[in-house]
C-alpha positions as CSV (number, residue, x, y, z in Angstrom):
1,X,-13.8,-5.0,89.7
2,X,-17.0,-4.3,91.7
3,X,-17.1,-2.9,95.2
4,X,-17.7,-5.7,97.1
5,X,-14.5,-6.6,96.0
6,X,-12.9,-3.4,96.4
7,X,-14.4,-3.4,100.6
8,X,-13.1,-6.9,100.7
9,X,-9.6,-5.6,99.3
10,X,-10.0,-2.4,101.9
11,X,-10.0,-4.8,104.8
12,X,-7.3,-7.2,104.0
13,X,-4.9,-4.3,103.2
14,X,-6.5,-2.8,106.5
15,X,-5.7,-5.8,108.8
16,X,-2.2,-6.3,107.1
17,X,-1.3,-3.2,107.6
18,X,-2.6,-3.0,111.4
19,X,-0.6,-6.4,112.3
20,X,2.6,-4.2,111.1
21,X,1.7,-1.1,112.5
22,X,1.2,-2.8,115.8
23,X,4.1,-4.6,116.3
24,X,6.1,-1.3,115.7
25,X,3.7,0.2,118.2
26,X,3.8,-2.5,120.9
27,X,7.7,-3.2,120.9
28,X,7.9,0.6,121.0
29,X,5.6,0.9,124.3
30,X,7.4,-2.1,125.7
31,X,10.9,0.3,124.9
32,X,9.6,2.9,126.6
33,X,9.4,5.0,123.5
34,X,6.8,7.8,123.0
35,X,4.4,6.8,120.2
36,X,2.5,10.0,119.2
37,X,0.3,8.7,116.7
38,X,-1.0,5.5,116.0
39,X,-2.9,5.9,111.9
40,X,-4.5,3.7,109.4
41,X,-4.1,5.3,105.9
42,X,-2.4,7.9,104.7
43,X,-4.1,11.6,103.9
44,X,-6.5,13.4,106.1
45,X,-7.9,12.6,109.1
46,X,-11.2,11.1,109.3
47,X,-11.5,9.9,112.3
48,X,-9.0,10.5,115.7
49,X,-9.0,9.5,119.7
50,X,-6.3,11.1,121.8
51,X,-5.5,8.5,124.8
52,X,-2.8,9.2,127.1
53,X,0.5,10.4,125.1
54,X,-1.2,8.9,121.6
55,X,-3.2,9.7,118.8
56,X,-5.3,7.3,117.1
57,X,-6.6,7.9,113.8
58,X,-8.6,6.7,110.8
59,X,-6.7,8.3,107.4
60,X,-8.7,8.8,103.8
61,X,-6.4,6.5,101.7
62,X,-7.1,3.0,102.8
63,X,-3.6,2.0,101.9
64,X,-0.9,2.3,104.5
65,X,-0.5,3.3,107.9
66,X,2.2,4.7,110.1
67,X,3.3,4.7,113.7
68,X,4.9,7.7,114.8
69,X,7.5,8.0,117.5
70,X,8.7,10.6,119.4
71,X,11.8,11.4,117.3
72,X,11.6,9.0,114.9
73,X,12.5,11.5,112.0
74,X,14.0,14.6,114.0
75,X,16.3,15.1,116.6
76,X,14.4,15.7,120.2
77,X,15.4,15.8,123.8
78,X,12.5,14.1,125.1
79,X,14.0,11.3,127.0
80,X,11.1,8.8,125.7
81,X,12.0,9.7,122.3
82,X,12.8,7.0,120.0
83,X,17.0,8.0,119.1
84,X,17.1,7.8,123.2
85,X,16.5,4.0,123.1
86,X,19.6,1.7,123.1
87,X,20.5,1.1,119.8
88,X,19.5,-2.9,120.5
89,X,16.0,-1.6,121.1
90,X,15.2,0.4,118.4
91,X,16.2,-2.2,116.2
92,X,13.7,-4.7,117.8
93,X,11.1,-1.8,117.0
94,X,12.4,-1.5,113.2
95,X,12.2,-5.2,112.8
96,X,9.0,-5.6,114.6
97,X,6.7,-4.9,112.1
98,X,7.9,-7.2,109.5
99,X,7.8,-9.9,112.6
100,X,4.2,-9.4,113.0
101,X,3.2,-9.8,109.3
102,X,5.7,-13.0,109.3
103,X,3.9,-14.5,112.0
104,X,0.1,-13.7,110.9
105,X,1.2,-15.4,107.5
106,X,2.4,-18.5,109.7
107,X,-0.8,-18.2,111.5
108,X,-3.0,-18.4,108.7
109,X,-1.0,-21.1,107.2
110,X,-1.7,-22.9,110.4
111,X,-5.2,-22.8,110.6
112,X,-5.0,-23.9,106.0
113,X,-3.1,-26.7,107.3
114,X,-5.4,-27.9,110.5
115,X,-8.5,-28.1,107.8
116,X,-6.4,-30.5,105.3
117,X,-6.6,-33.8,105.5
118,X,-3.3,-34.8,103.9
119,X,-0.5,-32.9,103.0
120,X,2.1,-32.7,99.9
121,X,5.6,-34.2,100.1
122,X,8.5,-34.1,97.4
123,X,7.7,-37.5,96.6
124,X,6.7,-39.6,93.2
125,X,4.0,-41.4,94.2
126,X,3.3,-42.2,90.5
127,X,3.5,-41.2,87.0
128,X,0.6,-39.9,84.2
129,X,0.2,-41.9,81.2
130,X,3.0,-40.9,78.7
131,X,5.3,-39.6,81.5
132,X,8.7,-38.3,79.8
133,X,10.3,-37.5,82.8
134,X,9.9,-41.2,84.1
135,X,13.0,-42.0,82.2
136,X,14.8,-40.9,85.2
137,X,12.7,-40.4,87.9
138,X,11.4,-43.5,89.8
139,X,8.4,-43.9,91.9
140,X,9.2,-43.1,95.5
141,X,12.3,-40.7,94.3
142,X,12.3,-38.0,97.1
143,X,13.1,-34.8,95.3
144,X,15.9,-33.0,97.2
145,X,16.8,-30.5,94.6
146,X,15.7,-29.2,91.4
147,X,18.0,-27.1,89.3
148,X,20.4,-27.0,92.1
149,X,17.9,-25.0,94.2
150,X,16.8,-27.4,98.3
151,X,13.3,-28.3,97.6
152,X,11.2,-29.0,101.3
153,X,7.3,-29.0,100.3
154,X,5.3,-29.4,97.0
155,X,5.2,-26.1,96.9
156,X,8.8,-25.7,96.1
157,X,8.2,-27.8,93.9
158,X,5.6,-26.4,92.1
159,X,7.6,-22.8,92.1
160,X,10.9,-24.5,90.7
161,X,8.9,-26.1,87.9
162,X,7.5,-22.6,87.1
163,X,10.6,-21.1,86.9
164,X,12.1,-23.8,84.3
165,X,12.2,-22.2,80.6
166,X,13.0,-25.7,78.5
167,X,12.0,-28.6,80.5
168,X,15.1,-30.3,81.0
169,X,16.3,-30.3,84.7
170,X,18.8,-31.5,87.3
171,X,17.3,-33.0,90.4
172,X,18.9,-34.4,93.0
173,X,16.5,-37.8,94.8
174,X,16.7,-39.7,97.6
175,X,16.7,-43.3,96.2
176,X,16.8,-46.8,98.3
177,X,18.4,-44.3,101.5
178,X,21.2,-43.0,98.9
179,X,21.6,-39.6,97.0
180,X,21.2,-40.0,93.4
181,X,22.1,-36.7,90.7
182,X,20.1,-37.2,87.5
183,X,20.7,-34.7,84.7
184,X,18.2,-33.7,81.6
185,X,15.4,-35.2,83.4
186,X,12.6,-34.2,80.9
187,X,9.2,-33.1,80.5
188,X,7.0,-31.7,77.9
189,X,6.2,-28.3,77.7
190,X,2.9,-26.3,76.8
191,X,2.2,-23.0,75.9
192,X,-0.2,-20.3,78.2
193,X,-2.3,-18.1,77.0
194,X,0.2,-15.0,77.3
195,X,1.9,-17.3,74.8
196,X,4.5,-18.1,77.2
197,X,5.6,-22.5,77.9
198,X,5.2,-24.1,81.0
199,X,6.0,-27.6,82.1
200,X,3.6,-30.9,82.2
201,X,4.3,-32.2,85.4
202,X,3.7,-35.8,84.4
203,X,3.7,-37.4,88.0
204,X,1.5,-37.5,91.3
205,X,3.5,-36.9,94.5
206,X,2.9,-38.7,97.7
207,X,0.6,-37.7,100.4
208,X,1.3,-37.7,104.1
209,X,-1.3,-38.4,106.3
210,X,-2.4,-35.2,108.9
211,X,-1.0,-35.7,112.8
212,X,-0.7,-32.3,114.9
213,X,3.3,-32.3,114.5
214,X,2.5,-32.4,111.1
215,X,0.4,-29.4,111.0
216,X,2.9,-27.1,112.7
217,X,5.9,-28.6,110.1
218,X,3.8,-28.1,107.1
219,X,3.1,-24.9,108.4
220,X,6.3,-23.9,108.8
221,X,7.9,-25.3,105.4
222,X,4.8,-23.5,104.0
223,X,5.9,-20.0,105.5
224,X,9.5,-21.0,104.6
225,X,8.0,-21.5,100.6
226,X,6.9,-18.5,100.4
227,X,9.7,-16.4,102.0
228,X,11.6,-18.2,99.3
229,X,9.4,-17.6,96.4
230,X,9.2,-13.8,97.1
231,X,13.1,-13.7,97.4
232,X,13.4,-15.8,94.3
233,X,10.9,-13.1,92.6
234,X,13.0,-10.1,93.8
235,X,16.4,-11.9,92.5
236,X,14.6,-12.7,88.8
237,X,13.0,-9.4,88.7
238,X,17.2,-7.5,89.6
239,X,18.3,-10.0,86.9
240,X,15.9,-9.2,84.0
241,X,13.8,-12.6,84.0
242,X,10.3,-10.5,85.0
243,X,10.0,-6.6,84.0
244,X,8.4,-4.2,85.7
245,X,5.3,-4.5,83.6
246,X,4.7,-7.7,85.3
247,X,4.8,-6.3,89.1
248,X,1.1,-5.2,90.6
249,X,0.7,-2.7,93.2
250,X,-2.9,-2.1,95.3
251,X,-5.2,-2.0,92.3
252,X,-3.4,-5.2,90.6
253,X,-3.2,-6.9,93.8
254,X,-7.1,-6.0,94.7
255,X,-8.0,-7.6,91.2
256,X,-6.0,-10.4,92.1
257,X,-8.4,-10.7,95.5
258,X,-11.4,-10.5,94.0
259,X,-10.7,-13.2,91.7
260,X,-9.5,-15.3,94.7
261,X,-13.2,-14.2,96.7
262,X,-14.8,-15.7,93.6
263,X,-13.0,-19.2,94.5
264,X,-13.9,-19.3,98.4
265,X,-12.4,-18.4,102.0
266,X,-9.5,-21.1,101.5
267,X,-7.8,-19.7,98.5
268,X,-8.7,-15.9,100.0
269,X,-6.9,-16.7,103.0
270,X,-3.8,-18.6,100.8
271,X,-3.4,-15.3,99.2
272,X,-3.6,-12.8,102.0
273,X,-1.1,-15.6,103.5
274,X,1.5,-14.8,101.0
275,X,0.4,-11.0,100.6
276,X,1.3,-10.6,104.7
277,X,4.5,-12.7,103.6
278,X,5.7,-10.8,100.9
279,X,4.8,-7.8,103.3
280,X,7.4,-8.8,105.9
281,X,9.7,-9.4,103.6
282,X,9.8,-6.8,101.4
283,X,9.9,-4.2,104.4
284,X,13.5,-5.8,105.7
285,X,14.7,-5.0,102.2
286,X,17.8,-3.1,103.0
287,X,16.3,-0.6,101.0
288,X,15.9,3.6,101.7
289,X,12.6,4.7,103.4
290,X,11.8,0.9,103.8
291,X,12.5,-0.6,107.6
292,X,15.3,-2.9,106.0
293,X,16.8,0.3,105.2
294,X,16.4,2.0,108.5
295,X,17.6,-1.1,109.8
296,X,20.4,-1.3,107.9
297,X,21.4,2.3,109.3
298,X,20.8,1.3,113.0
299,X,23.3,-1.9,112.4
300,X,25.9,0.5,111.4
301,X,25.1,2.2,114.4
302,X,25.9,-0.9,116.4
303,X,29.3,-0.9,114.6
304,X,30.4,2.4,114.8
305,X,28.9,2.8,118.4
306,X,27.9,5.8,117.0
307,X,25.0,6.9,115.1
308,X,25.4,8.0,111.1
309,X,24.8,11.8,111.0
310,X,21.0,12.3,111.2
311,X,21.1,14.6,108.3
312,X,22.9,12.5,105.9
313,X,20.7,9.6,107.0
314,X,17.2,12.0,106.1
315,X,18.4,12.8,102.8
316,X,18.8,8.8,101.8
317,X,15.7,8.2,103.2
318,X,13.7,11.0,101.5
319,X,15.6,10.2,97.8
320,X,14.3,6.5,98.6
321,X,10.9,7.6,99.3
322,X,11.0,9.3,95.9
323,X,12.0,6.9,93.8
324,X,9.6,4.3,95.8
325,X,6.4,6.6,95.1
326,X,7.6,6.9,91.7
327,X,7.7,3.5,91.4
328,X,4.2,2.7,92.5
329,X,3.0,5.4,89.7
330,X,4.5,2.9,87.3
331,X,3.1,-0.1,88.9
332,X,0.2,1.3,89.4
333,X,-0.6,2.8,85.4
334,X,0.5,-0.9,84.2
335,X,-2.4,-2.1,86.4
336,X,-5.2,0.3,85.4
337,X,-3.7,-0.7,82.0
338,X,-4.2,-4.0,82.3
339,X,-8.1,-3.8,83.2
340,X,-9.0,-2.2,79.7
């Protein structure tokens, strides 16, 4: 890891975490909630501005970021402060954030798509010399499923073969404008050099030519991929299929970028694509001291017609908090682990 890949992982994490932070921060203005400080990074301050009603600063640690609201964590009889906001409000704020990083991944994804000439489909176009799994599949089979899990882009398709631990799968095909089921479709399997096995795929899908609806669809079922290959990660890593000592945090995740630097700007912006993703996802966890969690009080809020007692609310949040930091301590150790 050398520093031109640590400043290039300083500015991703910098413009990730400014697209959430200003969503918050906009949604909250737009509210007419007081925002009292407006930070990059956590730590001391390096660098501040005060203008109007906010404080905008430049923190030490280049990893995170906060917008603060009047009230936000304490009660306060400021009528601008953020408990004062309808309930349908503050939610919008809470949400916001994870928006923001949703739609700069869609963005990004965009501007991938507009530079390709042809896209993916879920197609068989053709079959490799020796294909096994030909003695089911057909050429112009369009994959609908795979394992019982929808399949919409190549990409799907590409994270359902990963997942597959024997090579022998259920797919579901469009065949001559009917649905066909085909069970133990096979294909051979090879072992990585963790000494885990992975599938051949022993066909060639079919390409679809580039047209401007084309772009904004792929686009879209490309956003949609990766939602649904970060929830699929989250469900396998609750179930036991990953263990912890295969999650990265900042310095895994920075390794990770400099190796995608290495390839070129395409496969740099494919991965800050799915890091701003994962981002927005993983903050509407309806977990404590995350947004999902906040979130999830607000909607009981909504409910009750009557907020959950602030107190009761801080301690949940501060016992998430805990276990979260401790929780990046572990991710993080694995990941210096793993450079030596």
């Amino acid at each position: 890891m050398n520093i031109g890949t640590i400043i290039v992982a300083i500015l991703v994490f910098g413009v990730l975490i400014f697209v959430h932070e200003l969503g918050h921060y906009l949604v909250a203005r737009w509210s007419g909630v007081q925002v009292n400080e407006f930070a990059l990074g956590m730590g001391p301050v390096l660098f501040k501005v005060v203008r109007g009603e906010t404080q905008y600063s430049l923190r030490l640690v280049p990893f995170g970021g906060f917008c603060s609201m009047e009230g936000d964590d304490e009660e306060s009889d400021n009528p601008h402060a953020f408990g004062k906001a309808p309930v349908v409000r503050r939610i919008l704020i809470i949400v916001s954030g994870a928006v923001m990083n949703l739609l700069l991944g869609f963005a990004i994804l965009t501007f991938l798509s507009a530079q390709q000439d042809y896209f993916g489909s879920t197609v068989v176009h053709d079959f490799h010399e020796g294909a096994t799994s030909s003695g089911q599949l057909q050429e112009r089979d369009k994959i609908l499923e795979v394992n019982g899990h929808r399949v919409r882009t190549d990409n799907d398709l590409r994270y359902e073969f990963m997942r597959d631990r024997d090579g022998v799968m259920t797919m579901l095909v469009e065949r001559g404008g009917e649905r066909v089921r085909l069970d133990n479709v096979t294909f051979q399997m090879r072992e990585l050099e963790d000494g885990t096995q992975a599938i051949v795929v022993d066909f060639r899908i079919q390409a679809v030519e580039k047209t401007v609806g084309g772009v904004i669809a792929n686009s879209l079922n490309w956003t949609q991929s990766i939602i649904k290959t970060v929830w699929g990660s989250l469900v396998d890593l609750v179930t036991g299929r990953y263990g912890l000592n295969q999650l990265s945090g900042p310095v895994g995740v920075t390794t990770v970028i400099g190796e995608a630097t290495s390839m070129g700007w395409e496969p740099l912006l494919q991965l800050v694509s799915f890091i701003t993703v994962n981002l927005g996802v993983f903050n509407l966890l309806p977990l404590p001291a995350l947004d999902g969690g906040r979130l999830l009080f607000l909607l009981l809020e909504a409910v009750r017609r009557k907020p959950v007692n602030p107190k009761y609310e801080g301690w949940v949040h501060a016992v998430g908090f805990m276990l979260l930091i401790g929780l990046m301590v572990v991710v993080t150790f694995n990941d210096v682990a793993k450079l030596f």
